[in-house]
Backbone as CSV, one residue per row, in Angstrom:
resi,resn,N_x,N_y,N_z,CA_x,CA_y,CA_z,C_x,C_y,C_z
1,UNK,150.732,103.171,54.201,150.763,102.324,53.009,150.816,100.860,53.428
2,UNK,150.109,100.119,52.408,149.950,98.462,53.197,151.640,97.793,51.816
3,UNK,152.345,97.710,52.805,152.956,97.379,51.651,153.357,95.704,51.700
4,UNK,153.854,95.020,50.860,154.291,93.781,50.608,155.389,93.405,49.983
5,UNK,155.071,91.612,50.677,156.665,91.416,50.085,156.519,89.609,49.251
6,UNK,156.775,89.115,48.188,156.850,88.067,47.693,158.053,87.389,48.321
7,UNK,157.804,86.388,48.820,158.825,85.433,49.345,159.013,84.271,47.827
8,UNK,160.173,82.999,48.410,160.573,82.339,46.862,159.213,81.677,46.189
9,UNK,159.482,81.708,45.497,158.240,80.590,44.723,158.441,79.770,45.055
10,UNK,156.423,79.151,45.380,156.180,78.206,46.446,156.059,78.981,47.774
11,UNK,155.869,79.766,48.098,155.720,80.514,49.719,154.712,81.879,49.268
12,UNK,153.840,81.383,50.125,152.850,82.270,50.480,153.436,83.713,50.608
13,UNK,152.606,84.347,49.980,153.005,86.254,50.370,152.824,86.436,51.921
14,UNK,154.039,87.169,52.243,153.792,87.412,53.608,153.505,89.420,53.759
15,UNK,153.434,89.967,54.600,153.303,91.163,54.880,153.280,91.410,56.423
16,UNK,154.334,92.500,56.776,154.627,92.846,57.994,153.171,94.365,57.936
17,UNK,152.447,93.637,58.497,150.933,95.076,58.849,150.432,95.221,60.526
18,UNK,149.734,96.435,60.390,149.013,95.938,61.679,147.937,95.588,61.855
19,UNK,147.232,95.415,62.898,145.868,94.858,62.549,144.958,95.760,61.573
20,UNK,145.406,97.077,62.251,144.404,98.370,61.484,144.583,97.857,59.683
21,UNK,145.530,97.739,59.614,145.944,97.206,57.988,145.469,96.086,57.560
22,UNK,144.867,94.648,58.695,144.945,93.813,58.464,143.225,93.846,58.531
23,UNK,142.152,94.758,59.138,140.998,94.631,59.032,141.164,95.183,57.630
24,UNK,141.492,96.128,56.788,141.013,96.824,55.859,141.868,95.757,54.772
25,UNK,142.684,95.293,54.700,142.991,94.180,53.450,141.593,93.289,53.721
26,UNK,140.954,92.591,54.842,140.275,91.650,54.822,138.867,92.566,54.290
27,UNK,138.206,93.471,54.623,137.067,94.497,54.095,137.316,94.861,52.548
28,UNK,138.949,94.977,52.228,138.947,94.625,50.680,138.297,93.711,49.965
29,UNK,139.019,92.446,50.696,139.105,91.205,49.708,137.629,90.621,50.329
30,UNK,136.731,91.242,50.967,135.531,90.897,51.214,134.595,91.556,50.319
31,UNK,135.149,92.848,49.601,134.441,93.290,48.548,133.774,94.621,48.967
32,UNK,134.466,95.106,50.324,133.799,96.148,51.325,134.040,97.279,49.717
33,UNK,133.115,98.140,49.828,132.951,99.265,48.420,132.782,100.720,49.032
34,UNK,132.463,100.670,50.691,131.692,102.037,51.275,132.401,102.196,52.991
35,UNK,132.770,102.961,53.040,133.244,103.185,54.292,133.119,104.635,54.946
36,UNK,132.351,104.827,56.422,132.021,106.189,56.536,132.672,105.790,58.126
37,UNK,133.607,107.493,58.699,134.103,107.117,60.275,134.295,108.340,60.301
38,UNK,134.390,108.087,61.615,134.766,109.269,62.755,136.052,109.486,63.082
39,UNK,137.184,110.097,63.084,138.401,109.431,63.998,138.128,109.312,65.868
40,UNK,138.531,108.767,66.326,138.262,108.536,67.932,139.709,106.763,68.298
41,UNK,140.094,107.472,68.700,141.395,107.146,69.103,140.785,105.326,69.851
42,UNK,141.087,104.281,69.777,142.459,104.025,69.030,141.677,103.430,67.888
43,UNK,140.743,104.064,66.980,140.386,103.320,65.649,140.787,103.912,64.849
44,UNK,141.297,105.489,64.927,141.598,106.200,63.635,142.288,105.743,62.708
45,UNK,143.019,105.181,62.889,144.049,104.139,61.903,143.347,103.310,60.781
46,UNK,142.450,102.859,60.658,141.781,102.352,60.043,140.795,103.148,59.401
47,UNK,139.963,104.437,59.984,139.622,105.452,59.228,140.713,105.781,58.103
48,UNK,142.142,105.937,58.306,142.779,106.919,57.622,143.143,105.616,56.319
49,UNK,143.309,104.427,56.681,144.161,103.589,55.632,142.749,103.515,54.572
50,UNK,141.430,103.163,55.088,140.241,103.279,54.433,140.223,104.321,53.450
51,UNK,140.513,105.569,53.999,140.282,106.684,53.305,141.820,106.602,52.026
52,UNK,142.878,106.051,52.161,143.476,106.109,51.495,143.624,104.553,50.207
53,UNK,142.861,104.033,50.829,143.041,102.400,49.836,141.502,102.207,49.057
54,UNK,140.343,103.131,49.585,138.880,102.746,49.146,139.400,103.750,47.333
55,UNK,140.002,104.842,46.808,140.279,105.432,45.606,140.614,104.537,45.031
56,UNK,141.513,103.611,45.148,141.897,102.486,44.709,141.291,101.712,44.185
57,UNK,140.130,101.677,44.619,139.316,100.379,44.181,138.268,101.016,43.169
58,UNK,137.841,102.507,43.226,136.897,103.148,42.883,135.687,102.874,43.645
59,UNK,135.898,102.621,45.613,135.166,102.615,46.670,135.112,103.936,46.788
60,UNK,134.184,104.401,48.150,134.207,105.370,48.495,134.685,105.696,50.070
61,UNK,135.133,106.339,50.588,135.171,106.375,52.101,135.025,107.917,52.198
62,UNK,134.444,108.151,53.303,134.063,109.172,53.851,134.307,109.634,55.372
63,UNK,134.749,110.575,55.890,134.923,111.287,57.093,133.760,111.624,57.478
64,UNK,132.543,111.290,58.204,131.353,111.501,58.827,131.767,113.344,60.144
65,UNK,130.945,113.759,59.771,130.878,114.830,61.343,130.930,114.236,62.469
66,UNK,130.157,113.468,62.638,129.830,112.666,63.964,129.936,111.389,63.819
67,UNK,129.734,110.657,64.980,129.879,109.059,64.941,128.296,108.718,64.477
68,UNK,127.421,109.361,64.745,125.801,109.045,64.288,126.044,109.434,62.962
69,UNK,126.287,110.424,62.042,125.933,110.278,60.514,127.113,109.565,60.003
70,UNK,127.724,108.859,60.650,128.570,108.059,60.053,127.914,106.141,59.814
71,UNK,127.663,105.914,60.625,126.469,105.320,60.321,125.584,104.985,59.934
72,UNK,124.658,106.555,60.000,123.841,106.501,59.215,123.974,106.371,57.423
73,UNK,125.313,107.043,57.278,125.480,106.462,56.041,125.740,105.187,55.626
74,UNK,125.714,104.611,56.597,126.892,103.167,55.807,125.104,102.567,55.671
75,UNK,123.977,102.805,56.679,122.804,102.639,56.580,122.266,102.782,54.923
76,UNK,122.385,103.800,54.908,122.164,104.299,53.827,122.800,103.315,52.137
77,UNK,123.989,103.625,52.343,125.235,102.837,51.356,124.784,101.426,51.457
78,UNK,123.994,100.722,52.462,123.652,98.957,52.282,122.130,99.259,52.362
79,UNK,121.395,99.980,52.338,120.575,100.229,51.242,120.642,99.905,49.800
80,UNK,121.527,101.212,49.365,121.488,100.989,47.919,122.937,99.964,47.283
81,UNK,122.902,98.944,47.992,123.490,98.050,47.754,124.936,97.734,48.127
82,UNK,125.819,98.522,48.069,126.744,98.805,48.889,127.089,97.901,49.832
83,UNK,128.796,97.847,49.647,128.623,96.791,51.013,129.748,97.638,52.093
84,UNK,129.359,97.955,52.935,129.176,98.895,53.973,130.159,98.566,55.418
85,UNK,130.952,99.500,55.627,131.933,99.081,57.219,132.302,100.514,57.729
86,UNK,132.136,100.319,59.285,132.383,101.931,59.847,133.305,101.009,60.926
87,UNK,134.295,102.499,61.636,134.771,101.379,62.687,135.034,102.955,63.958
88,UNK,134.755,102.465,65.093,134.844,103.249,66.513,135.103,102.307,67.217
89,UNK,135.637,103.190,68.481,135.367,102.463,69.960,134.085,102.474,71.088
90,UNK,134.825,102.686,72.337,133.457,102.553,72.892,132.273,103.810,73.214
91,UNK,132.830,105.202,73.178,131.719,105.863,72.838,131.438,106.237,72.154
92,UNK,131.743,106.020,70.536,131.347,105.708,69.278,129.795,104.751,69.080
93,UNK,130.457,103.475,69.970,129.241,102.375,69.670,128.177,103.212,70.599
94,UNK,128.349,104.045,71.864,127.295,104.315,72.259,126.306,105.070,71.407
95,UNK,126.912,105.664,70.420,126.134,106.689,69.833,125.445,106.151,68.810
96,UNK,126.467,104.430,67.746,125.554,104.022,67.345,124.481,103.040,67.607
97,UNK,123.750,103.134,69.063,123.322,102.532,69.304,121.666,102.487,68.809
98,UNK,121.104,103.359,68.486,119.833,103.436,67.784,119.975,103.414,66.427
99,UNK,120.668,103.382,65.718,121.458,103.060,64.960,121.196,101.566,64.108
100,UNK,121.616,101.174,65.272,121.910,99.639,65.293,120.898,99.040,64.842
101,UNK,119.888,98.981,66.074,118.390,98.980,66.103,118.027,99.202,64.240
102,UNK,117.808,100.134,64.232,117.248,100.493,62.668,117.962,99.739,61.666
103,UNK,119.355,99.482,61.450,119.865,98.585,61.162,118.935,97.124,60.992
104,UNK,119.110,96.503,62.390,118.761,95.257,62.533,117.345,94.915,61.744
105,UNK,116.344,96.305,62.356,114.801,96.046,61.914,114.605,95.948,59.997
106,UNK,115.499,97.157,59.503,115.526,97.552,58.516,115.652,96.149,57.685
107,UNK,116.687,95.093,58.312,117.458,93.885,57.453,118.491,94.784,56.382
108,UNK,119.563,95.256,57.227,120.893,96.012,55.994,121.815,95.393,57.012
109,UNK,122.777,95.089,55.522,123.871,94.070,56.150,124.782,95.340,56.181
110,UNK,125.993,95.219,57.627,126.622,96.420,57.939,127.773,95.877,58.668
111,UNK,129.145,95.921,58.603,129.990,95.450,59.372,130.462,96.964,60.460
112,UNK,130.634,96.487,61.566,131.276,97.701,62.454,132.123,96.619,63.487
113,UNK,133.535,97.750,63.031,134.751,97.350,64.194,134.910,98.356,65.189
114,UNK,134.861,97.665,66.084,134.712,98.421,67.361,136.051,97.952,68.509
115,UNK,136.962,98.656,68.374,138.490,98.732,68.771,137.867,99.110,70.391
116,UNK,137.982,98.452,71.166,137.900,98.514,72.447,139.018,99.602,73.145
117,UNK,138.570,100.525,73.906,139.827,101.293,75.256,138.895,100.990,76.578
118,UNK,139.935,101.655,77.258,139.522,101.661,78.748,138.507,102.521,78.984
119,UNK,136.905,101.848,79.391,135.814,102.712,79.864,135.432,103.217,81.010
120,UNK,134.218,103.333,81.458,133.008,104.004,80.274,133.610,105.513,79.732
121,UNK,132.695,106.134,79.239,132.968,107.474,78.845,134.099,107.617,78.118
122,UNK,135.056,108.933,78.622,135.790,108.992,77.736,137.294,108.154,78.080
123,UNK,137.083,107.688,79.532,138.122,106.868,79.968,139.395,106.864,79.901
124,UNK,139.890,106.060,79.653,141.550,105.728,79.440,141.728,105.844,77.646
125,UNK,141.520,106.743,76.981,141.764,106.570,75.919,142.848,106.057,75.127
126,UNK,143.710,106.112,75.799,145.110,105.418,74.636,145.237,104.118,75.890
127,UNK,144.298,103.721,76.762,144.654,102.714,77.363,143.834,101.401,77.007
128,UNK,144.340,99.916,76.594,143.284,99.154,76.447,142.307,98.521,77.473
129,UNK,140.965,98.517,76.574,140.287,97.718,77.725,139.505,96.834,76.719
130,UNK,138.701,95.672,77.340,137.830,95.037,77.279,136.552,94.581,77.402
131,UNK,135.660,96.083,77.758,134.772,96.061,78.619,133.372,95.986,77.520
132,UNK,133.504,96.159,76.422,132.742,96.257,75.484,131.351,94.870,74.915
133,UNK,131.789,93.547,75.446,131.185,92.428,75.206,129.771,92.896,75.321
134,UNK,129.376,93.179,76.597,128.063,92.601,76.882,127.151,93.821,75.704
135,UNK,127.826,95.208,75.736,127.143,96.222,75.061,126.693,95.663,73.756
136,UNK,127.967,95.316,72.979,127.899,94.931,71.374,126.989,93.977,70.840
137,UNK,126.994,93.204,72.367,125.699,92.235,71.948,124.610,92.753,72.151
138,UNK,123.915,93.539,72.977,122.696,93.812,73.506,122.325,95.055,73.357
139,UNK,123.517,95.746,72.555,123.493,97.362,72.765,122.234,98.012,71.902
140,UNK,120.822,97.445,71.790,120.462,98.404,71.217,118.643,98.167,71.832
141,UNK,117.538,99.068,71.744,116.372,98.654,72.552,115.978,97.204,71.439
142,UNK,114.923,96.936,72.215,114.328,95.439,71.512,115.137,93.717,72.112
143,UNK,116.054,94.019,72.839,116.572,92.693,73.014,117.150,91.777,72.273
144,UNK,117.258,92.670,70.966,117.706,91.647,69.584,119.420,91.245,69.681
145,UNK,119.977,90.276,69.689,121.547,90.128,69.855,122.344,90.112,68.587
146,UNK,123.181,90.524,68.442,123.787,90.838,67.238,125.032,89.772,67.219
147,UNK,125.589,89.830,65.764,126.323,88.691,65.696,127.980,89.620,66.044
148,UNK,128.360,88.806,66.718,129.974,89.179,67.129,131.018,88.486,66.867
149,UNK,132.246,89.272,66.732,133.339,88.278,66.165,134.611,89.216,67.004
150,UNK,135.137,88.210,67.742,136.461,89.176,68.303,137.492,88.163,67.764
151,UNK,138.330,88.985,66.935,140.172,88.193,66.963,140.560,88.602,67.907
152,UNK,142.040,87.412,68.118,143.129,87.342,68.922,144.433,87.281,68.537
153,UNK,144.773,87.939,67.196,146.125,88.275,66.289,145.678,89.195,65.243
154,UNK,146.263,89.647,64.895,146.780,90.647,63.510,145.996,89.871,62.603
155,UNK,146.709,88.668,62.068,146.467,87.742,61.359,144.376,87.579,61.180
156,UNK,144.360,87.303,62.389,142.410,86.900,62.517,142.188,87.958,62.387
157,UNK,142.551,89.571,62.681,141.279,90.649,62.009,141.344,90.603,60.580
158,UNK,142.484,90.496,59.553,142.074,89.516,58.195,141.100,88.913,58.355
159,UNK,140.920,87.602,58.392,140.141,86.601,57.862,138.864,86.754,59.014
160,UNK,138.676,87.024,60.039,137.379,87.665,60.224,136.705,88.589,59.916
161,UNK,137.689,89.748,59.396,136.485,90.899,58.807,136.235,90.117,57.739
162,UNK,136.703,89.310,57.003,135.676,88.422,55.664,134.552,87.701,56.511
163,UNK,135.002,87.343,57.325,133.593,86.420,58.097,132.497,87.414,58.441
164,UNK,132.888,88.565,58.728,131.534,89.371,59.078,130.802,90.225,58.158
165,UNK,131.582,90.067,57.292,130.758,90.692,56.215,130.289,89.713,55.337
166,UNK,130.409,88.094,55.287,129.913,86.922,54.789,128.542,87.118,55.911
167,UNK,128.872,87.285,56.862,127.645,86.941,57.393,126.671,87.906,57.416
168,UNK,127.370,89.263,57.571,126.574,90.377,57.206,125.550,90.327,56.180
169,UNK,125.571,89.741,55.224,125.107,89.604,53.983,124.464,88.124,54.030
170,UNK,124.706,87.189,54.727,124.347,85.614,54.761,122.731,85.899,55.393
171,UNK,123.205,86.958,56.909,121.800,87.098,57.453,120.938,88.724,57.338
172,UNK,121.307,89.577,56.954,120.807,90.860,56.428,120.911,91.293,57.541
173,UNK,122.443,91.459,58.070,122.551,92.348,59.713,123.588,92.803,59.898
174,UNK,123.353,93.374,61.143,124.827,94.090,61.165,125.747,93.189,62.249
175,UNK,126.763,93.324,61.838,127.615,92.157,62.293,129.109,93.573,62.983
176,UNK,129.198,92.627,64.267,130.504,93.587,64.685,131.656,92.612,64.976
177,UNK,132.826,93.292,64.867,134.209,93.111,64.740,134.832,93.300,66.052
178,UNK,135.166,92.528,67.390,135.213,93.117,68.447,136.610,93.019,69.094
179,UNK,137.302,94.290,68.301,138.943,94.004,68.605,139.542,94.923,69.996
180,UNK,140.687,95.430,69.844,140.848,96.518,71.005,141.923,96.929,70.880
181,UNK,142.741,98.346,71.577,143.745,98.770,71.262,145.004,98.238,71.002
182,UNK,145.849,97.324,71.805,146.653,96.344,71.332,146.906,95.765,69.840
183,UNK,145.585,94.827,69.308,145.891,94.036,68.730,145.842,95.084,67.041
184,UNK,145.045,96.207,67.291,144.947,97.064,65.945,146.514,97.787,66.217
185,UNK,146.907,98.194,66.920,148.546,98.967,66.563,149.393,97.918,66.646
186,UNK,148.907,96.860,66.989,150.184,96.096,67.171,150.733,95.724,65.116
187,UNK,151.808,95.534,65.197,152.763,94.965,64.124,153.318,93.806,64.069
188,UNK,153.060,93.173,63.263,153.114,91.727,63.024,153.295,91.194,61.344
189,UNK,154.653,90.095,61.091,154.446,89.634,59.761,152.520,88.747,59.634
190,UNK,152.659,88.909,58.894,150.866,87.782,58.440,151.419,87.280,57.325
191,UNK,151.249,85.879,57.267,151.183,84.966,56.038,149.678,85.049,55.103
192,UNK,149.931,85.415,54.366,148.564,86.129,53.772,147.983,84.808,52.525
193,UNK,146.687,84.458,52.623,146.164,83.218,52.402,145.328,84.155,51.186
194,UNK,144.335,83.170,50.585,143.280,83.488,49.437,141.550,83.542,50.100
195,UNK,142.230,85.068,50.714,140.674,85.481,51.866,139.727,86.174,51.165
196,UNK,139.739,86.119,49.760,138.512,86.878,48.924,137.558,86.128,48.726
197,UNK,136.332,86.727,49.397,135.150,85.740,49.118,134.296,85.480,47.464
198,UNK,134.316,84.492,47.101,133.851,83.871,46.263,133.043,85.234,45.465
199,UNK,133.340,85.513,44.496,132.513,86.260,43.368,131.079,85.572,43.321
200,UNK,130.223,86.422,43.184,128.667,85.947,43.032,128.045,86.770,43.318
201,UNK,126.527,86.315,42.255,125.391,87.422,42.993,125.121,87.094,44.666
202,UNK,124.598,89.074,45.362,124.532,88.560,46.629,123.058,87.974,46.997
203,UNK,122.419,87.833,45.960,120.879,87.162,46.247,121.402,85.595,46.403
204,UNK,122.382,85.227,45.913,122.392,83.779,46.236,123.614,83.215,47.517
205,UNK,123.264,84.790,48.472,124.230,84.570,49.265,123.926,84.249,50.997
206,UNK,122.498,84.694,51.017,121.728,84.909,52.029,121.299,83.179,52.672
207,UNK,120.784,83.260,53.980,120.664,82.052,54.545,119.069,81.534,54.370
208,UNK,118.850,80.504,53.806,117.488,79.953,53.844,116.492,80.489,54.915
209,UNK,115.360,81.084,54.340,113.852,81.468,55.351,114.727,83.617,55.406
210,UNK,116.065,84.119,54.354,116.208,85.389,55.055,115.865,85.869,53.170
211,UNK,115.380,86.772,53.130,114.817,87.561,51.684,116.266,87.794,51.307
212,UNK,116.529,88.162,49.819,117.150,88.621,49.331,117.408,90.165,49.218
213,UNK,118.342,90.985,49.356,118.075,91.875,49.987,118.125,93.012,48.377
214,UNK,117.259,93.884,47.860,117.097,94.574,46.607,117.112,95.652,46.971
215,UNK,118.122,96.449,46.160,118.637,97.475,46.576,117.520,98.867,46.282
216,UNK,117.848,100.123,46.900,117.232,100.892,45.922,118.204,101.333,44.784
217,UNK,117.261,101.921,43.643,118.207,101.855,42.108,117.423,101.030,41.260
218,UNK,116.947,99.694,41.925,116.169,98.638,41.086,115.162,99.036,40.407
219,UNK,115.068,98.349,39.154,113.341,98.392,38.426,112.252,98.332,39.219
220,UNK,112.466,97.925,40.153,111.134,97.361,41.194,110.791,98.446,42.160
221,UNK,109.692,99.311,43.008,109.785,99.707,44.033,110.268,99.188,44.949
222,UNK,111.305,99.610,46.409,111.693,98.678,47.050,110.874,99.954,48.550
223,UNK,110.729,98.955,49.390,110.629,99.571,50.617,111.578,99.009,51.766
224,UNK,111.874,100.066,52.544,112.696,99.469,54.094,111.883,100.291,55.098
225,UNK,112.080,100.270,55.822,110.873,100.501,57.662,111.676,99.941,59.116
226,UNK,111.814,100.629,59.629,112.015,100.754,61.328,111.216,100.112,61.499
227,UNK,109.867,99.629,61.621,108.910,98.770,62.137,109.031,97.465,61.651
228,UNK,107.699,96.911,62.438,107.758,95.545,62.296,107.567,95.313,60.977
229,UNK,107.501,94.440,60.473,107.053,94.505,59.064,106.892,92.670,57.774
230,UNK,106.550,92.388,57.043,106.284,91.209,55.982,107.395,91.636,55.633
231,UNK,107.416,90.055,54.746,108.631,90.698,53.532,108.952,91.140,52.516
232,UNK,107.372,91.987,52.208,107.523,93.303,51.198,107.323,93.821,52.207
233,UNK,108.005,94.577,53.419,108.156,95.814,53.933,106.961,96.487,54.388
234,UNK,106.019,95.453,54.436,104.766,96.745,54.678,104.456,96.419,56.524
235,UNK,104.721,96.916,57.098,103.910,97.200,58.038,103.100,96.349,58.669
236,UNK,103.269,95.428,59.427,102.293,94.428,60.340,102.672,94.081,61.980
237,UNK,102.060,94.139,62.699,102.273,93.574,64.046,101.526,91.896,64.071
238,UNK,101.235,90.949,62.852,100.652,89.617,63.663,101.856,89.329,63.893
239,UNK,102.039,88.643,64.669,102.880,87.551,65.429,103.522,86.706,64.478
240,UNK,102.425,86.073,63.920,103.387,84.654,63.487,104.313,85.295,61.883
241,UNK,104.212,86.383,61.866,104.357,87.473,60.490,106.003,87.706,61.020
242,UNK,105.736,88.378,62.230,107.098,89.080,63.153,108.046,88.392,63.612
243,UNK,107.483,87.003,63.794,108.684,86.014,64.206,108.890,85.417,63.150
């Protein structure tokens, strides 16, 4: 339970959470609606508070089979508009690594926290590590770099999971969260600020020269594609089209 406490009037609400608590208040108040995971140690914590705070909102969260259809749903869920967060460690991210890719090509905005342990494989599991950087950026074929965000308190996985899902949606991508075992179990008061991003349509949320992203559901046919593609979705390899 995320619970709280009102200090005197005039003082900011504070709350003794942990980070695991403190990504999923910030994926709240970011407007997160869809959440699909795996448990895999040390992120489960944040699977389980997800699964218990998304009823709440009349979100959805979901327990995936695997770390790949977990994904693939949140794929799916920022499709049809949805605003979308999964969270693993490091052989989690390996699996969503094609994933990713389709992600990126597709243009679906997708937040993933990726709680770092000790690697490769199945490693030091309840031990922390750090080894995750270079993957999260590069982890997927094509060379494309993805946008990253690591906190360094309780406090910053708050107000950065709002940043990555602002940006998730600013640039039509998937944006990762790059924390690690420590700082998600750790326990800590947080002075809790006004981290809900601005109400608005998300067509007027995106960054100049990036489409607006239309869900399926719409009046309109919509298309999405793994390939290269214009920005009605169809299919092209010219150059000056692709860049």
């Amino acid at each position: 339970m995320i619970e709280s406490a009102e200090r005197d009037s005039g003082h900011a609400e504070r709350e003794l959470i942990t980070g695991a608590m403190a990504v999923v208040r910030g994926a709240l108040a970011a407007g997160c609606n869809f959440f699909a995971g795996y448990p895999i140690t040390p992120a489960t914590p944040i699977l389980l508070h997800m699964l218990q705070e998304m009823p709440k909102i009349g979100g959805i969260a979901v327990q995936g089979e695997d770390e790949i259809s977990s994904i693939g749903m949140c794929l799916g869920a920022a499709a049809a508009g949805l605003r979308a967060m999964t969270a693993t460690s490091g052989p989690g991210i390996s699996l969503f690594s094609e994933n990713l890719g389709l992600a990126i090509m597709a243009e679906l905005p997708l937040v993933i926290i990726d709680v770092q342990r000790l690697g490769p494989a199945t490693g030091g599991a309840t031990s922390v590590g750090q080894g995750d950087v270079q993957f999260v950026r590069w982890g997927t074929g094509g060379g494309y770099p993805l946008i990253v965000l690591s906190p360094d308190s309780v406090e910053s996985c708050l107000s950065l999971t709002v940043e990555a899902f602002r940006l998730a949606h600013r640039f039509r991508c998937p944006v990762v969260l790059l924390t690690d075992k420590e700082i998600i179990l750790d326990r800590t008061t947080v002075e809790l600020g006004d981290h809900d991003l601005e109400e608005g349509d998300q067509r007027e949320t995106t960054a100049p020269g990036v489409d607006p992203l239309v869900p399926f559901g719409s009046e309109m046919p919509v298309r999405f594609t793994g390939s290269t593609h214009d920005p009605k979705a169809m299919i092209t390899k010219d150059p000056e089209v692709v860049d």
